[in-house]
C-alpha positions in Angstrom: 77.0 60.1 94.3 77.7 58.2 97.3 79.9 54.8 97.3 77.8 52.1 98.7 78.4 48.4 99.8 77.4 45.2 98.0 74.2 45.2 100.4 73.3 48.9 99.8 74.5 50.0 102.9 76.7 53.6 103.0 80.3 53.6 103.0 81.6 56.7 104.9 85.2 57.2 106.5 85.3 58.8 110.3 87.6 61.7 110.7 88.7 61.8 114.3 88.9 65.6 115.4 90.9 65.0 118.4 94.1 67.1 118.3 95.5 63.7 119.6 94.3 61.5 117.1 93.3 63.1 114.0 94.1 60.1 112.3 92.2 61.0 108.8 94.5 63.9 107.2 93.6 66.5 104.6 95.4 64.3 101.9 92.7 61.5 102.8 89.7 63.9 102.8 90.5 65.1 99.5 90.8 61.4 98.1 87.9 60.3 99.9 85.9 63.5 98.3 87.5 62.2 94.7 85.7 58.8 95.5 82.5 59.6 96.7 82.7 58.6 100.1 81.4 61.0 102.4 83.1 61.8 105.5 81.7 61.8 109.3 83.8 64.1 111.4 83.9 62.7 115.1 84.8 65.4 118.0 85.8 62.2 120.1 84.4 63.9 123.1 85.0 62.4 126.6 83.3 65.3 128.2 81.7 68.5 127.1 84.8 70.4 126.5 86.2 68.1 124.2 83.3 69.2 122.4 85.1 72.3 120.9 87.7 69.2 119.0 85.6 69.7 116.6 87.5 72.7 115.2 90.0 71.1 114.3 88.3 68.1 112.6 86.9 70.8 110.6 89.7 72.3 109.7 90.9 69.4 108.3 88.0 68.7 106.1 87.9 72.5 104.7 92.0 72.0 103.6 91.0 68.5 101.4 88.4 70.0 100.0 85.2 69.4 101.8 82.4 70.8 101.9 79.5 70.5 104.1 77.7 68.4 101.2 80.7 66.4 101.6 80.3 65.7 105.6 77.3 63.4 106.6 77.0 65.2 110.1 75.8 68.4 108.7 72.8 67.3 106.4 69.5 67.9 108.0 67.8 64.4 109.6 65.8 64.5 105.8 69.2 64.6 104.0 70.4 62.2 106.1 67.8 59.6 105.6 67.7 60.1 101.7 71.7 59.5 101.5 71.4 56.2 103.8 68.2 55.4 101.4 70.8 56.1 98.3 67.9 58.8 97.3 70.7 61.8 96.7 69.3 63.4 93.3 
C-alpha cells in the first residue's frame, strides 16, 4: 500500500533519468519500494531526443527492485486515479 500524507495526498519520490542527473540511485529505489512509496521516473527531456533518458531511469528502477506496479508512470489513467484516490485493493 501506498504511503500517503497527513491530508491524504500521495507521497511518491521522482527518479531523474538523465544520465547527468540521475540523482535517485538503485539503493534509494529499493528503500523506497521497502516503504511503500512509489516512484515516478522523469526522462528530464529538453527536447525529443532526450526522450530516449528514459533507459536509463529504467534501468535504475529494475536493479532496486522495481517493478512496473512499483512506478506510477506505467499504471493505466484508471490505475492512476484509484492510487491518487488511495483505492489500491
Amino acid at each position: 500500500m501506498a504511503e500517503h500524507n497527513a491530508d491524504g495526498r500521495l507521497k511518491a519520490v521522482e527518479l531523474n533519468a538523465s544520465p547527468y542527473r540521475l540523482d535517485l540511485d538503485w539503493r534509494h529505489c529499493k528503500r523506497a519500494k521497502e516503504l511503500g512509496v512509489p516512484v515516478v521516473i522523469n526522462p528530464d527531456a529538453h527536447s525529443v531526443r532526450g526522450l530516449t533518458d528514459m533507459a536509463y531511469g529504467v534501468m535504475a528502477a529494475r536493479r532496486g527492485w522495481l517493478g512496473p506496479e512499483d512506478v506510477l508512470n506505467t499504471l493505466s489513467g484508471e490505475a492512476m486515479a484509484a492510487r491518487l484516490r488511495g483505492d489500491e485493493g
